[in-house]
N, C-alpha and C positions, 0 to 999 in steps of 0.2 A: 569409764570404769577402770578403775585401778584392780590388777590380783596378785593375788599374796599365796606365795607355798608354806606351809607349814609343815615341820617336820619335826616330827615326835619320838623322843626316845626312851624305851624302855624294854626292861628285860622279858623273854617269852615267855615266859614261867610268872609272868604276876598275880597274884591273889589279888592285887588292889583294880590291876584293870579286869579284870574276869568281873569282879564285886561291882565297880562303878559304870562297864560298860553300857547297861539297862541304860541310866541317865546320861550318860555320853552320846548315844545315840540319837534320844528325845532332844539333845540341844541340837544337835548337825540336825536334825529332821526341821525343827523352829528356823534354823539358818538356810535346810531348800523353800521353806515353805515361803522366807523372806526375799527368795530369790540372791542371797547371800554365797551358796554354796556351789561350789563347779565339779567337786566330787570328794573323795573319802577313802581312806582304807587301810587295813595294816598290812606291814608288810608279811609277805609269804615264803622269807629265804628261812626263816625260824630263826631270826636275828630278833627279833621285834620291833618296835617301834611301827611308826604309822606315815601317812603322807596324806594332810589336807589341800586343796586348794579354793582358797576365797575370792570374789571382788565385792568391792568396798564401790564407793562413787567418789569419783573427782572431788576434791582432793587429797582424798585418803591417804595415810602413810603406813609404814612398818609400826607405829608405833597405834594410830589407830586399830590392826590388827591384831595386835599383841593386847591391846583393852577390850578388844571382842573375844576373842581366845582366852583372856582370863577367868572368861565368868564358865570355860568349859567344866564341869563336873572331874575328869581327868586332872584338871587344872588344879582346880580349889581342892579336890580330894587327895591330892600330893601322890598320884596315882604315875608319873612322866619324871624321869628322871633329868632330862632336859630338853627344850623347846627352842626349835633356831626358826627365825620367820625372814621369808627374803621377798622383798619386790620383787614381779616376775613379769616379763614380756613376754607372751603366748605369742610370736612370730607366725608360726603358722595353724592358727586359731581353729581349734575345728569343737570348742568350747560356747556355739554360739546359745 
């Protein structure tokens, strides 16, 4: 398994993610239920944005991630101001 951090940025004060987060949700929920998902969350300095982390299977790439993260609601609703996705080595795994 390949994982992917995803990092979301947006202002804390959004109308669009307040509006879209319902369906935000329901897709990360479709993505544990796939076994996709390794957690979630926005951040909590009142900066905003968020921090996902994914695994894909062998031989997924940054670019496979980015085509699954696109169909997020967040995504297509132009709710994120910008979206940086990194291959991630979980060294000391405790993500089993």
């Amino acid at each position: 398994m390949n994982t992917f951090v995803i990092l979301y940025h947006y202002a804390p004060d959004s109308q669009k993610i307040l509006e879209i987060r319902p369906q935000h949700r329901e897709f990360l929920k479709a993505l544990k239920d796939e076994g996709k998902l390794i957690g979630s969350g926005p951040f909590t300095d009142g900066q905003g944005g968020a921090l996902i982390v994914i695994r894909l299977p062998e031989p997924a790439t940054a670019e496979d991630a980015a085509e699954l993260m696109d169909r997020d609601p967040f995504h297509t609703g132009g709710a994120i101001s910008a979206r940086t996705i990194h291959s991630w080595d979980p060294v000391l795994n405790v993500f089993n």
